[in-house]
Structures are given as structure tokens and as C-alpha cells.
RODREN-175732 format. One record per residue (C-alpha): x, y, z. Coordinates in steps of 0.001 Angstrom, whole numbers, plus 500000, padded with zeros to 6 digits. Layout:
SITE       c1       c2       c3
SITE        X        Y        Z
...
! end
This chain:
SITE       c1       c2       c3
SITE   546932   290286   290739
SITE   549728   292938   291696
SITE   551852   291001   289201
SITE   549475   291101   286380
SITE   548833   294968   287436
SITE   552329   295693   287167
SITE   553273   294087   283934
SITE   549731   296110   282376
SITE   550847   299529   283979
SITE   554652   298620   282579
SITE   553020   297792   278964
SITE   551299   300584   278867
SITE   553530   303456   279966
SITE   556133   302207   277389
SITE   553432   302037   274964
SITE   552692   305932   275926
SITE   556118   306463   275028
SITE   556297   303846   272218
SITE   553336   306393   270608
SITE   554595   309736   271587
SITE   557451   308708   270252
SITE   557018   307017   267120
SITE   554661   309509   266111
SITE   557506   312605   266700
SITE   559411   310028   264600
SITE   556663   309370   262248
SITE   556559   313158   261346
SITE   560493   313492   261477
SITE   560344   310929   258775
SITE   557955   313191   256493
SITE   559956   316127   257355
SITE   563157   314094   255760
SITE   561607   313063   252582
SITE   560626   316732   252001
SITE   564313   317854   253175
SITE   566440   315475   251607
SITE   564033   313966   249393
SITE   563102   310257   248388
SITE   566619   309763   247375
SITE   568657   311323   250115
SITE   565952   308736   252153
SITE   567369   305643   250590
SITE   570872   306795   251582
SITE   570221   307739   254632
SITE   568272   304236   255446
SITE   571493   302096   253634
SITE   573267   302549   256654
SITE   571077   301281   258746
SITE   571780   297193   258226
SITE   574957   297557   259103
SITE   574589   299407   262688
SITE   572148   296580   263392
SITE   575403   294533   262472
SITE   577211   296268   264667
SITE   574933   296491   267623
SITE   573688   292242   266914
SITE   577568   291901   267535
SITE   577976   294047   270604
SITE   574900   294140   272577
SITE   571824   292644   271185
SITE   572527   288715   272870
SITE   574034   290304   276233
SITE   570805   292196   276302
SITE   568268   289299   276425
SITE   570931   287326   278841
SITE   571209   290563   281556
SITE   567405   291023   281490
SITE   566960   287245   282149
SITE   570238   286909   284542
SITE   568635   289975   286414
SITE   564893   288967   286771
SITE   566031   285572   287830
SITE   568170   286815   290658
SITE   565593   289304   291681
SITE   562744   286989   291584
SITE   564982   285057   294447
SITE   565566   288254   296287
SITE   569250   288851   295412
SITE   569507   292432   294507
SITE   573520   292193   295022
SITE   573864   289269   292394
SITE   571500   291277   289937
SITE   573508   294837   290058
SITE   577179   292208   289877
SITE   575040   291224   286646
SITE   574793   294361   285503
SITE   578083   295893   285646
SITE   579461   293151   284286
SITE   577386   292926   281550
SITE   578005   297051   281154
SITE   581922   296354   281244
SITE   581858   293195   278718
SITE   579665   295459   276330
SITE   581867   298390   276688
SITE   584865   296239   275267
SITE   583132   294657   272072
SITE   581536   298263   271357
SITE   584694   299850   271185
SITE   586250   297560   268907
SITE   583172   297333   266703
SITE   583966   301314   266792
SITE   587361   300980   265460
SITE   586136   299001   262562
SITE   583683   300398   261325
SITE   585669   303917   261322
SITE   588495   302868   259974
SITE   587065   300049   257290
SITE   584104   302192   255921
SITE   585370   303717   252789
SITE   586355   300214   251505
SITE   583266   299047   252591
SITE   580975   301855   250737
SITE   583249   301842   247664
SITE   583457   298220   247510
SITE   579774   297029   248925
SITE   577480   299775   249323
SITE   578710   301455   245951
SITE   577608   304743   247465
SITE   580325   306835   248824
SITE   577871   309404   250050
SITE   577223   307101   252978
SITE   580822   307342   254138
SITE   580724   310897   256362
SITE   577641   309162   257302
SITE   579029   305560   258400
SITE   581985   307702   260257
SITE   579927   310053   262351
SITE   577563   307073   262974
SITE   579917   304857   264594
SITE   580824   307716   267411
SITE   577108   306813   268530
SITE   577756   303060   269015
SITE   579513   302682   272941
SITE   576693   305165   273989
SITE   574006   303343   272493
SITE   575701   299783   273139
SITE   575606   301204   277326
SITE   572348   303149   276569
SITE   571008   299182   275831
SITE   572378   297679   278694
SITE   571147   300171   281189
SITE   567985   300132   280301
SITE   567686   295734   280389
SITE   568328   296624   283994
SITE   564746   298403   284301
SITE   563042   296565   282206
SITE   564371   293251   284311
SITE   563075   295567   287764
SITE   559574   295987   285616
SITE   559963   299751   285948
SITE   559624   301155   282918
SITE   559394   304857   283960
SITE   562724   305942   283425
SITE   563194   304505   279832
SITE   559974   305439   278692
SITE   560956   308951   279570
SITE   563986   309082   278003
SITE   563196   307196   274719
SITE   560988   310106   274488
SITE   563277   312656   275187
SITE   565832   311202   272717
SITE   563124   311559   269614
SITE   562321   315041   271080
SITE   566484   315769   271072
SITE   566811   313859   267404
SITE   564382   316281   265550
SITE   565441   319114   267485
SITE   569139   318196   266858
SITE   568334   317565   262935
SITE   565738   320886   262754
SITE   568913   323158   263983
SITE   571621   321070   261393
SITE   568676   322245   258412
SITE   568788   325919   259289
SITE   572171   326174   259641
SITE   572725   324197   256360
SITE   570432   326260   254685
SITE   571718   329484   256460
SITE   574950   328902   254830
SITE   573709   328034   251096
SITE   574204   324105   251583
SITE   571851   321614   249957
SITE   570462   319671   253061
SITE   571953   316298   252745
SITE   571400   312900   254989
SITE   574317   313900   257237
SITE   571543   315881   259314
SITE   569732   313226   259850
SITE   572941   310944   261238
SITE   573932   314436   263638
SITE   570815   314564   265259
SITE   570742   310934   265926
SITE   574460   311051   267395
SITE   573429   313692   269561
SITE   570462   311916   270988
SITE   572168   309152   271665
SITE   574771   310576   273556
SITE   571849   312273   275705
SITE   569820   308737   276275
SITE   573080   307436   277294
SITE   573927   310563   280218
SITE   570222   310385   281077
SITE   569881   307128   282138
SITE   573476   306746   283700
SITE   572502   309923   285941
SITE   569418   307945   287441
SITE   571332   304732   287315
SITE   574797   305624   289716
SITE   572269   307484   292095
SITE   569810   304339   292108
SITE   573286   302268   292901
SITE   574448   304674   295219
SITE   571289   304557   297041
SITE   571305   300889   297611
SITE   574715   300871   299251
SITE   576240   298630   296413
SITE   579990   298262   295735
SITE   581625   297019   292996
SITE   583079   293731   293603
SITE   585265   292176   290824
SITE   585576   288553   292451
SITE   581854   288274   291419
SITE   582576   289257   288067
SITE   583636   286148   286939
SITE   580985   284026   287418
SITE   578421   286690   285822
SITE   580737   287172   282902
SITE   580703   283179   282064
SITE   577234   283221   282571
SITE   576049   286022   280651
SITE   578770   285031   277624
SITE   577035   281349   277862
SITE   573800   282749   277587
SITE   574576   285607   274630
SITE   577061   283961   272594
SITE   574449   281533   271166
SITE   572171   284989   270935
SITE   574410   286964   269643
SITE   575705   284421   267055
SITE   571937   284019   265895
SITE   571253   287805   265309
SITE   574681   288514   264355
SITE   573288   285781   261263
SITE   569972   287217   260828
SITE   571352   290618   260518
SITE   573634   289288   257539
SITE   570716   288099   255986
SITE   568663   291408   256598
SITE   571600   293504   255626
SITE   572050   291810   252295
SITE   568462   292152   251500
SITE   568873   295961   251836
SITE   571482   295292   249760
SITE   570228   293596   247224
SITE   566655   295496   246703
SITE   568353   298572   245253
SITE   570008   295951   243042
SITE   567157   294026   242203
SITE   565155   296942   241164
SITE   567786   297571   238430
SITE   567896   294260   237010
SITE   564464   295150   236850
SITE   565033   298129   234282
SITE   565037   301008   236937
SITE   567973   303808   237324
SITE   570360   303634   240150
SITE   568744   306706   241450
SITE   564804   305654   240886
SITE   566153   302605   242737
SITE   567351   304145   245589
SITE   564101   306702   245533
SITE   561283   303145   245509
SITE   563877   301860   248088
SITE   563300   305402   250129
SITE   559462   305279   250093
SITE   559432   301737   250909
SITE   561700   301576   253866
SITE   561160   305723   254638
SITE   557917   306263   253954
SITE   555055   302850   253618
SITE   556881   300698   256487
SITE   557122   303379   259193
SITE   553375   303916   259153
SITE   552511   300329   259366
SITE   555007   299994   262238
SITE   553585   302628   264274
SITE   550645   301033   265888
SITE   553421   298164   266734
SITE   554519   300483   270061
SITE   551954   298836   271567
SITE   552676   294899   270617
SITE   556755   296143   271505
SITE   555742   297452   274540
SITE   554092   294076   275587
SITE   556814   292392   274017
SITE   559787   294256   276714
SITE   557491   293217   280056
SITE   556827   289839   278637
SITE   560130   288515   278719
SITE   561027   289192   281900
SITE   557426   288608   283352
SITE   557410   284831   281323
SITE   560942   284543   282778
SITE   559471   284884   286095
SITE   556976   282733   285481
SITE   558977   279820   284434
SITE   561722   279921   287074
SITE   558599   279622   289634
SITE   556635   277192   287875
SITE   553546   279264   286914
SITE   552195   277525   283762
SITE   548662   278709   284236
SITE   550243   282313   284219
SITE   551924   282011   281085
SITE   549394   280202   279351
SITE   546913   283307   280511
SITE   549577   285667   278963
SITE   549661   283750   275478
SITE   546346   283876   275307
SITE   545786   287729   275777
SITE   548785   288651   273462
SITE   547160   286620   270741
SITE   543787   287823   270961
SITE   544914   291476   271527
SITE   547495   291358   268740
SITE   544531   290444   266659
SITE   542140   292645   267452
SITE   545083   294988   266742
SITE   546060   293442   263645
SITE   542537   293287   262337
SITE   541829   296655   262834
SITE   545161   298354   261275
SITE   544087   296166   258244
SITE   541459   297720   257705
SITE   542437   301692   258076
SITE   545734   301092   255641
SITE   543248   298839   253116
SITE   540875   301768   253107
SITE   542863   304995   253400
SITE   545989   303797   252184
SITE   546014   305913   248655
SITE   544853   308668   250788
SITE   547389   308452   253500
SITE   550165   308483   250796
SITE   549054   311362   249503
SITE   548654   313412   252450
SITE   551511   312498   254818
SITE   554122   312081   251640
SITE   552427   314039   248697
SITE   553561   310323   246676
SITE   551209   307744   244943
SITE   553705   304845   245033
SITE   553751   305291   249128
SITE   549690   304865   249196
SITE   549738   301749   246923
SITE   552458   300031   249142
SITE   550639   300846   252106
SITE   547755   299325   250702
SITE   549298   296427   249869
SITE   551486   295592   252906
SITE   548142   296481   255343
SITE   547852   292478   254596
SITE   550852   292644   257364
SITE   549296   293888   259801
SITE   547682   291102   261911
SITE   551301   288889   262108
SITE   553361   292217   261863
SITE   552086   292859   265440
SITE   552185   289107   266734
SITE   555598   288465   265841
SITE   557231   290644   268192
SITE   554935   289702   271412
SITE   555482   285966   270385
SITE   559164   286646   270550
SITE   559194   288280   274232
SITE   557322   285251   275102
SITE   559614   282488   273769
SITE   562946   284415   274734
SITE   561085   284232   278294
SITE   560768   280238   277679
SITE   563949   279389   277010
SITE   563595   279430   273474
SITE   566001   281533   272020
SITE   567069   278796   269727
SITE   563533   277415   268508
SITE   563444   281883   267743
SITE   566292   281899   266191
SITE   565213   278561   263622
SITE   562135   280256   262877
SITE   563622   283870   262383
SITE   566270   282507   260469
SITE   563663   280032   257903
SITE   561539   283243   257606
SITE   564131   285639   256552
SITE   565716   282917   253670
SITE   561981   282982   252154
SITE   562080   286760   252460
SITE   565673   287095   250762
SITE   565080   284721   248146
SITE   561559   286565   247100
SITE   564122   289483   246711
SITE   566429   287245   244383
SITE   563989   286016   242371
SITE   560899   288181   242408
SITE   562128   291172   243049
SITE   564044   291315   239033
SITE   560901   290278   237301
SITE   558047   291786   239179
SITE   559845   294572   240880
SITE   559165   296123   243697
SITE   556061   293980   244345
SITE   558366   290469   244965
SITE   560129   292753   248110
SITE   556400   293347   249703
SITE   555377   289316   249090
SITE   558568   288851   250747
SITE   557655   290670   253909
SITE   554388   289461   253716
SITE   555647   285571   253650
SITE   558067   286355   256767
SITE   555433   287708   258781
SITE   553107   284878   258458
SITE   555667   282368   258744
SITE   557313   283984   261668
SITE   553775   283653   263507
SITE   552631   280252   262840
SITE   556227   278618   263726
SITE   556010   280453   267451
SITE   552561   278987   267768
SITE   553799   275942   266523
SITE   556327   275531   269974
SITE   553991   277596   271982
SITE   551229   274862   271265
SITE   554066   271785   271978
SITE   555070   273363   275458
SITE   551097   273622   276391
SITE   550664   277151   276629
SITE   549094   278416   273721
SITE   545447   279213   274346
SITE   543314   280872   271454
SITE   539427   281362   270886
SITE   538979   282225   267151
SITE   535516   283479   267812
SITE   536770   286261   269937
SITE   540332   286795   268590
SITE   539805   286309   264783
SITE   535894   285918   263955
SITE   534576   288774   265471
SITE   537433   291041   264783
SITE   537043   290688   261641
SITE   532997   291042   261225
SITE   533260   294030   263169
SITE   535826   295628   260660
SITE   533601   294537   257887
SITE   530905   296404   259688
SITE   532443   299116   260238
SITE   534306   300015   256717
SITE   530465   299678   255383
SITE   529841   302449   258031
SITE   532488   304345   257084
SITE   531785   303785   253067
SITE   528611   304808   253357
SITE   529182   308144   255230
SITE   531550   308696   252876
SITE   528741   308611   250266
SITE   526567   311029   251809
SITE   526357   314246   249698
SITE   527775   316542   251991
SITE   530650   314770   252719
SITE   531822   314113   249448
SITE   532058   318008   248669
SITE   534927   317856   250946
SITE   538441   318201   250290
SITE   540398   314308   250506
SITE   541845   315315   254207
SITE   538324   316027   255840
SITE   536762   312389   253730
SITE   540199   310492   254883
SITE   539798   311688   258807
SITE   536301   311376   258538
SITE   536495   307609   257448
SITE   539486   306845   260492
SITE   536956   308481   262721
SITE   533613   305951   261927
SITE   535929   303180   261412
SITE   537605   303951   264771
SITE   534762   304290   266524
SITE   532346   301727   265115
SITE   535104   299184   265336
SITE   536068   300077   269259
SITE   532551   300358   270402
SITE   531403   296723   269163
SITE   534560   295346   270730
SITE   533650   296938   273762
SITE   530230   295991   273410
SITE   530835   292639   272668
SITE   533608   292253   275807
SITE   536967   292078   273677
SITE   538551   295083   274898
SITE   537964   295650   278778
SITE   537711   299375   280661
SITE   539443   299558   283607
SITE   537655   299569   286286
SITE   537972   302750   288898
SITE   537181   301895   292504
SITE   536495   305049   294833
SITE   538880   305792   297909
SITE   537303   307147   300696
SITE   539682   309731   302460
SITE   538179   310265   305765
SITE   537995   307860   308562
SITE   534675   306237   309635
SITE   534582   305596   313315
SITE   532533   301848   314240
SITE   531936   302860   317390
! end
């Protein structure tokens, strides 16, 4: 029970966070597309593929090994062998980060002349790849907490570092427009390098004193053994994302591409690619701090599990990841369906952002599935199973861009993300079903879910109706709708028992005497 207590109060203090900060970063992304525009948004989001390159080369696989290496050995009660873990893993990521550095600095120009075909992205590529060591560390130190299950410290600071990002980019605006300059992306990349470089100093200050205060001392004889097993474990990881990231990263390639084989303009290219990457997927990804949240504490909790034996346990964990990501799922659906068109309008003053909302809400019960289902089978021991399934899912997306994409623009990219999702989910069921663990009710996970939403759209429709509220203006009818489909939708689960209140026992805090 203190186990399952401390994995809930872990999930939901980085979901806190998650929320707080996704929506800073949800508005920091509105304030960009009215700064820089829909164009100076596809720019600024080209980059992005290849620093997930560069980090998938350099951290992502000695990541999932140190949190595993360091739950394992504290599950046993060796708090030595997990800190020799650590600083190992800190020193072997150090290395790779600095020559991933070095090559991105001094290979970008050819890369954006000869790949990208944009050289605006090269200041941007340049300053970028400053941020990489501190983020690379920033990575590391934080598998260490999430491996202790205290998630305090990095919730904190992965909200201070979206509170130091906008601030960071808000100053860079003024003083561009202070001095007559056109805002450009590069405002955007300077307030990310500087938050970076705070995360990083944040978490080191808490980390050296948290060392200090457990007496440990760096000893290099150990550092051996954790280096060959943490390269064992995160060269097969590291290999597999380093993949899936070439495959993602010539998809974002390829969409501006594919758009103008299907008759658009290198720069209405670049603007659909904007919305859809800047605009329509960061609102459909913003309930998923919840689902990520899970997804950290579930790795090391399943690891846990599964070095003591604790099928029951793990089978108890599937089963409330599924049914919550549902519920979840179901009910996202339904806002994004119904207030899609609306949403676009208000948050991005843009039609084409309400009609892809609308039609990538479909996403939105195996958008937040896929990443719980992942903690859980990187806790398993199934980073390769993972990596087959991640790997079939993003060929079917890649391909929809390649031959879709051309002929029915910008609709073939959404099937594509559409048929990744839903693949991604039923192959991790698949294995999770084959190793025994995979428990799932449809009446209370998918059935009811879904006859509640039904329910409570017809609610909100026919409020929506009533004469009085239609003389509104669309912001007053769009919150009005959230707010009866909201609460119809959460009372009848609670009614019905799918979501659970947490139940407050009193303290007494005076001493009764038996005698």
C-alpha cells in the first residue's frame, strides 16, 4: 500500500508540473505564432528532429539503463552501487554530448544548405547545440530521482525552466523590437538555451548536496563495471531511437516536401507545417502530462516489480493505466470533436488549426496509451519488443507521408499519425497479453466511457441551444460547452465508480489517556 501510495503521489506531482507546465508552454506557443508567425513556426519546429537526433545519440538509451541500473540496486538496498551508477552514467554522457556538440556546430551550414534547404535555421542549429551537454546532464540527473521515486525536485524545476523559457524569449522580443528588428525564431532558440542551462545548475545544486549528505565518494574502480553495464543495456536503446529518430526526422523532412508536390508554395508549406506541428498537435498533447507522468513512475515501479517477482502488482498496474488512459482518451475526444473549430479560432485566430484539431481528436484515446504502455514494457524488459513496434508504426506513418501526403495533402500526414497511434497500442497489448499481465474490462474502460461522452455532448448541445446562450459571443458558447461536458462527463464517472476520490482520514492531535 505505501508502494502504490508513493508511485500515485509521484504521478501526480509530475502531472502538477506536467500541466503547469505545458499549459505556460501551451500559451508560449500562441504567443510565437503571433510573434513570428505561422511561418517563422515551421522554422523554428525544423530543428527540432535533429536535436532529438542528437539527444537519441547521447542520452536517450543511457537514460532508461541508469533509471533501471539505479532502481534495481536500490530495491536491494545498495545506495553506494546506485550513486557509482550514476556518475558513471553522468561521465559517459558528458563525453558523447560533447562530441555530438562539435558536430552539429561545425557541420550545420552544410547540413541546412544541403538537407534542410533553409539557411535561416543555421544561427538557430548553432546556438542550439550550446544547450546539448546541459540538457544531455540535465537528463541524467533527473533518471536518478525518478529511479529514488521522488519526483519533487524535477517537477519543480521542469516548471521553473518553462517559467525561465518564456521569460527568457518575452525579454529577446522587446529588445528585438526596441531596436527596430523583425522578431525572428532565434528568440525562441535563446530562451530555450537559457532555460536549459538553469534546469541543468538547478538540479546539480540539490544533487552534490544530496551526495554530500550521504557521505559518498567517488570511486573510479567501480566505474568499470557500471560503465559495461549501462553501455550493454543503452547501446541496443540507443541504437533503436537513434533509428526511430531517422525515421521521425525524415518525416519532418519530407511533409514540407510533400505538401509541394502537392501544388503548395515553399512558404504555405512551411506555414500548414507550422499550424500542424505549432499549433493542432500541442493542444492534443497537453492532457498527455498526465499519461507521461504515469509513464516516468511506471518504469521504475514495473522494474521493481519484476526484479521481486510481483506479477499480481504489475498486472494491477496494466490494468489501471488502460482503463484510466481511456477514460482519458474518451473524454479529450470528445472536447477537440466538439470545440475543435472553436478552439482554433480562439487560441490561434486560424481555421486550418480548428479543422486539424478536429480531425486528429480521433488520437486521443491511443495518443495517451502509448506512452504509459511504453513505461510499462521498458519496466519488463522489453525494450526490444518497443522498439519492433515503434519502429513498424513509424514506417506506416512515413510512408502515408510518401504517398498520401502528394495527393491528398495535408490530410495523408494526420491518417499517418492516426495509423501510428493505433498500431503503437494494440502491438504493446499484444506482448502485454503474452507475458500475462494485461487485464482490461471494456464495460468500465471503453463502454461506459464512451456512453457517458455521448451523454454528455447531448447535454452540452442542447444548452448550447437554449436562447440565451446562443446570443453569446463564440468564447462564452465554447467555455460554456467544456464546462457541461466537463462536468456531466466527471460526475457519471464518479457516479458510476470509474474515477475514485481520495479518501481523507482524520488525525486526532491530542492524546487520549485509557486509564
Amino acid at each position: 500500500m505505501i508502494k502504490q501510495q508513493r508511485l500515485v503521489t509521484g504521478a501526480l506531482l509530475l502531472t502538477a508540473a506536467g500541466f503547469a507546465g505545458r499549459l505556460i508552454g501551451f500559451f508560449y506557443k500562441i504567443f510565437l505564432s503571433h510573434a513570428i508567425g505561422a511561418q517563422g513556426l515551421g522554422i523554428y519546429q525544423m530543428i527540432f528532429p535533429l536535436f532529438s537526433l542528437a539527444y537519441a545519440l547521447c542520452v536517450s538509451g543511457i537514460q532508461t539503463a541508469l533509471t533501471r541500473c539505479i532502481s534495481e540496486r536500490k530495491a536491494v538496498r545498495d545506495l553506494k552501487g546506485a550513486q557509482d551508477f550514476l556518475i558513471a552514467g553522468c561521465l559517459f554522457t558528458l563525453l558523447l554530448s560533447l562530441a555530438v556538440f562539435a558536430a552539429l556546430y561545425l557541420g550545420c551550414e552544410w547540413f541546412c544548405l544541403n538537407i534542410l534547404k533553409q539557411p535561416a535555421c543555421i544561427p538557430l542549429i548553432k546556438l542550439m547545440a550550446w544547450t546539448i551537454p546541459f540538457g544531455a546532464l540535465h537528463i541524467c540527473m533527473v533518471s536518478w530521482y525518478f529511479a529514488s521515486q521522488n519526483t519533487c525536485l524535477p517537477s519543480v524545476a521542469q516548471l521553473l525552466e518553462q517559467l525561465i523559457r518564456v521569460s527568457a524569449s518575452l525579454i529577446f522580443w522587446r529588445l528585438m523590437l526596441q531596436k527596430g528588428m523583425e522578431p525572428t525564431p532565434i528568440l525562441a532558440v535563446a530562451g530555450t538555451a537559457v532555460s536549459e542551462v538553469f534546469s541543468f545548475a538547478f538540479l546539480l545544486f540539490f544533487l552534490q548536496k544530496d551526495l554530500r549528505a550521504d557521505g559518498y565518494r567517488i570511486r573510479p574502480s567501480s566505474w568499470k563495471h557500471c560503465l559495461t553495464h549501462i553501455v550493454l543495456l543503452a547501446a541496443p536503446l540507443t541504437a533503436n531511437r537513434l533509428f526511430l529518430n531517422l525515421l521521425r526526422s525524415a518525416e519532418s523532412l519530407l511533409i514540407p516536401l510533400s505538401l509541394q508536390q502537392y501544388g503548395l508554395s515553399s512558404a504555405d508549406a512551411l506555414s500548414v507545417y507550422g499550424i500542424l506541428t505549432g499549433m493542432a498537435l500541442p493542444l492534443l498533447l497537453f492532457p498527455s502530462a498526465i499519461t507521461q507522468s504515469f509513464s516516468v513512475v511506471l518504469l521504475p515501479a514495473v522494474s521493481g516489480s519484476r526484479t521481486k517477482g510481483e506479477t499480481c502488482r504489475i498486472a494491477l498496474m496494466v490494468e489501471r493505466t488502460l482503463r484510466g488512459g481511456l477514460l482519458l482518451g474518451v473524454y479529450c475526444f470528445g472536447v477537440f470533436f466538439t470545440c475543435g473549430d472553436s478552439l482554433g479560432m480562439l487560441l490561434f485566430h486560424n481555421a486550418q488549426a480548428g479543422v486539424m484539431i478536429r480531425v486528429l481528436a480521433l488520437l486521443c484515446p491511443f495518443l495517451y496509451l502509448s506512452a504509459s504502455l511504453s513505461g510499462i514494457l521498458h519496466g519488463l524488459g522489453k525494450t526490444s519488443h518497443f522498439f519492433l513496434y515503434s519502429l513498424t508504426a513509424q514506417t506506416l506513418r512515413l510512408l502515408c507521408v510518401l504517398l498520401l501526403t502528394p495527393r491528398i495533402g495535408i490530410i495523408g500526414c494526420l491518417l499517418g499519425i492516426m495509423g501510428n497511434e493505433l498500431l503503437l497500442v494494440i502491438l504493446c497489448s499484444f506482448t502485454l497479453s503474452r507475458e500475462g499481465v494485461l487485464r482490461f474490462s471494456a464495460k468500465n474502460a471503453l463502454i461506459r466511457p464512451v456512453f457517458f461522452l455521448i451523454l454528455s455532448v447531448g447535454c452540452s448541445r442542447f444548452v448550447s441551444s437554449l436562447p440565451f446562450w446562443n446570443r453569446r459571443n463564440l468564447l462564452w458558447q465554447t467555455g460554456i460547452s467544456l464546462c457541461v461536458i466537463t462536468l456531466t462527463y466527471c460526475g457519471l464517472s464518479l457516479a458510476f465508480g470509474l474515477i475514485h476520490l481520495p479518501k481523507i482520514r482524520p488525525r486526532l492531535y491530542f492524546h487520549v489517556d485509557k486509564k
